[in-house]
C-alpha positions as CSV (number, residue, x, y, z in Angstrom):
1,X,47.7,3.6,-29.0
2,X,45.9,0.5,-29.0
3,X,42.9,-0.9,-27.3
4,X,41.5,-4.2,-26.5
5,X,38.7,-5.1,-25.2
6,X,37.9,-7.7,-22.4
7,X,34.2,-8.3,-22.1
8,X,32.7,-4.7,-21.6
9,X,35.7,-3.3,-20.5
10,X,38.2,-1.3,-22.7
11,X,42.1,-1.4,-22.0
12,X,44.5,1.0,-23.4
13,X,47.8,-0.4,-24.3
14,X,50.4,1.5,-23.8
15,X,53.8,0.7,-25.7
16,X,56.6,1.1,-23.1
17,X,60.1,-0.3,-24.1
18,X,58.7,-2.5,-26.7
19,X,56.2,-4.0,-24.5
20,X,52.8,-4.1,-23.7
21,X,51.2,-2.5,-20.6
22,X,48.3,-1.2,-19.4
23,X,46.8,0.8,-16.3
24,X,45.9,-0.4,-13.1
25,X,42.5,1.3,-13.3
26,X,41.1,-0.3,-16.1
27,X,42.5,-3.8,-15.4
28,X,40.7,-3.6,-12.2
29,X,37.8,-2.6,-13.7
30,X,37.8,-5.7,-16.3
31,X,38.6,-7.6,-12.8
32,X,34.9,-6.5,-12.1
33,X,36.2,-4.4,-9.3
34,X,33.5,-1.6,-7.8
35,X,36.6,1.0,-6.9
36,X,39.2,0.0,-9.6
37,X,42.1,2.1,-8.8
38,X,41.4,1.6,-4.9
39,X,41.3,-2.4,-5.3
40,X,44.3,-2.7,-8.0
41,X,46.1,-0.3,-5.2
42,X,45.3,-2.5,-2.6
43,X,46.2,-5.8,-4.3
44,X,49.6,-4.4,-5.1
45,X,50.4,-2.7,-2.2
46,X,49.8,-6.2,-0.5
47,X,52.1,-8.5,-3.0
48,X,54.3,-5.8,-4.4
49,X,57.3,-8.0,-3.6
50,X,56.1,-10.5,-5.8
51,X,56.2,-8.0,-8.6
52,X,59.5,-6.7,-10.4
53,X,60.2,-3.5,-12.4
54,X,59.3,-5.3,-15.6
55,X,55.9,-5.9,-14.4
56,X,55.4,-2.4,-12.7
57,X,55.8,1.2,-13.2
58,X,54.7,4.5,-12.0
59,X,54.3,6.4,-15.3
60,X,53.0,9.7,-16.3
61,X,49.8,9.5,-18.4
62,X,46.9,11.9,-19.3
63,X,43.7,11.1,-17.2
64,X,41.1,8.8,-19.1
65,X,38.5,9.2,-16.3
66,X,36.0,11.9,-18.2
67,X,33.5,11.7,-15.0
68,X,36.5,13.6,-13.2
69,X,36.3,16.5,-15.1
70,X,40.3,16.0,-15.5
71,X,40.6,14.1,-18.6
72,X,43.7,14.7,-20.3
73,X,45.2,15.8,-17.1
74,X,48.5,14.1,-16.9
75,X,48.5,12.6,-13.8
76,X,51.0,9.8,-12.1
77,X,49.8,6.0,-13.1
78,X,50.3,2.6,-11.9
79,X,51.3,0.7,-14.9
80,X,51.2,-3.0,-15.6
81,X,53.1,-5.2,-17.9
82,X,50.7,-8.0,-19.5
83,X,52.8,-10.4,-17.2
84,X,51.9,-7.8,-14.9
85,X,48.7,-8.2,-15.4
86,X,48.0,-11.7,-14.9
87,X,50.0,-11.5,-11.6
88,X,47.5,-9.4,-10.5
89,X,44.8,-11.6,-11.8
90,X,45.7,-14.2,-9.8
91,X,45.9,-12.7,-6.9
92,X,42.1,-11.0,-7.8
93,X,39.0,-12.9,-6.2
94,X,36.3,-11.7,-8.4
95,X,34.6,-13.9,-10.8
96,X,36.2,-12.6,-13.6
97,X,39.4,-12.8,-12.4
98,X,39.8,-16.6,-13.7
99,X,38.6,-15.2,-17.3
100,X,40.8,-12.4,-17.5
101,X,43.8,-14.6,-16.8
102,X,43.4,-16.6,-19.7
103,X,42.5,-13.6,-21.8
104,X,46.2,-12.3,-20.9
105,X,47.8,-15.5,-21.8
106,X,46.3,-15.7,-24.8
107,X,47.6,-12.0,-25.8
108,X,51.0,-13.1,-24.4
109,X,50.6,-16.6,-26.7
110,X,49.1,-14.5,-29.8
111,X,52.5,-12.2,-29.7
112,X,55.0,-15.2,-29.2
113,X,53.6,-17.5,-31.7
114,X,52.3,-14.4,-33.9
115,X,48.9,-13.7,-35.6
116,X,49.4,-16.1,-38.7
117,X,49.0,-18.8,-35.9
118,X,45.6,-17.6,-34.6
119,X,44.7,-16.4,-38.5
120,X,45.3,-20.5,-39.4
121,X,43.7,-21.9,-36.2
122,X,40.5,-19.8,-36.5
123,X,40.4,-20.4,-40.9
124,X,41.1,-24.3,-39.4
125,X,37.9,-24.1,-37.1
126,X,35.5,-22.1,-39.5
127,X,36.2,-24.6,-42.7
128,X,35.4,-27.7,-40.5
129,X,32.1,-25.9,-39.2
130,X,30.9,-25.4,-42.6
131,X,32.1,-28.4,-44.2
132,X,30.1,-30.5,-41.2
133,X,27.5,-28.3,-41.5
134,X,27.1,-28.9,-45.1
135,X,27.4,-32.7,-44.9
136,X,24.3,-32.3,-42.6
137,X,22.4,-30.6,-45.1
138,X,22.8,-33.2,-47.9
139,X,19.4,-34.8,-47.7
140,X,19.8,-35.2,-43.8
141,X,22.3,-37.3,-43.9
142,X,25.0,-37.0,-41.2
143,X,22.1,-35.3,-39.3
144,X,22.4,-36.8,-35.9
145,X,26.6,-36.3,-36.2
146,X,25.5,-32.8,-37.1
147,X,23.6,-32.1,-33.6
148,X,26.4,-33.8,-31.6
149,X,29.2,-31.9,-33.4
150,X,27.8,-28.6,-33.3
151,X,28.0,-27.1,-29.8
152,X,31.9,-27.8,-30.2
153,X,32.6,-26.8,-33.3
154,X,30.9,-23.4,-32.7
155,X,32.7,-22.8,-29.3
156,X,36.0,-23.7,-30.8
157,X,35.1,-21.0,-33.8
158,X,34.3,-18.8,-31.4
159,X,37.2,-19.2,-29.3
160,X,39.5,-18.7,-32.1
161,X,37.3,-15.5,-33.2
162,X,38.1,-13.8,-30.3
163,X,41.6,-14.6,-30.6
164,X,42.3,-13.4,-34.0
165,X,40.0,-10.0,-32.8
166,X,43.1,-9.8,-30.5
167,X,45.7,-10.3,-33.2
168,X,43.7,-7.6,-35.2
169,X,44.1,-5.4,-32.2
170,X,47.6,-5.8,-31.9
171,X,48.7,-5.5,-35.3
């Protein structure tokens, strides 16, 4: 089973038919929701004409909740494809919600296009952060480009470092 990780939440991926999915629970918790299960319920109980089998399923899974006392219970779960997943995103009014949407489209884009994409784009970003950064070291010159280029290059290094931490995850 694999498991990704969306800012301090954890999501187990469960392989179902060749796809991803995951449970409502924890994608309402990465939605910063209070209740998880309550709100994800809620949210899907009020669109669940917008969502098809493919995005949706009741499934049988042990329970991950340890503060229950029932972990490894197998209990009925609401299930969530990743397209699934963003559906419910967008229908999700908590700050994180916007966040968590591209966070899914980016797994979505990583499996389509396939981690040697995200391995080149991030090896891309890294070699022209230190090549700038070492022609601001020589003798200061390129100094001021240096502090202009920085911010960017670091945020597009970091961008793609999270990405290929999702390619690593899904391999």
């Amino acid at each position: 089973m694999r498991e990704l990780t969306f800012g301090d939440c954890r999501i187990e991926m469960i392989t179902r038919d060749g796809e991803l999915w995951a449970r409502g629970t924890q994608i309402g918790g990465a939605l910063g929701y209070g209740n998880p299960g309550k709100k994800i319920h809620e949210l899907y109980t009020r669109h669940a004409d917008e969502f098809t089998d493919s995005m949706t399923a009741v499934v049988k899974l042990p329970d991950v909740n340890p503060q229950t006392g029932d972990a490894g219970q197998v209990r009925e779960v609401r299930i969530f494809s990743l397209r699934g997943a963003h559906l419910l995103a967008m229908f999700a009014r908590t700050k994180a919600a916007k966040e968590f949407r591209r966070w899914v489209l980016d797994i979505l884009d990583a499996l389509h296009k396939g981690g040697e994409y995200v391995m080149q784009q991030y090896r891309r970003a890294r070699d022209e952060l230190t090549q700038s950064q070492e022609a601001a070291s020589e003798c200061g010159k390129g100094l001021n480009r240096w502090k202009q280029i920085k911010a960017p290059l670091q945020a597009r290094l970091s961008y793609w470092s999270e990405r290929r931490q999702l390619v690593l995850a899904l391999e």
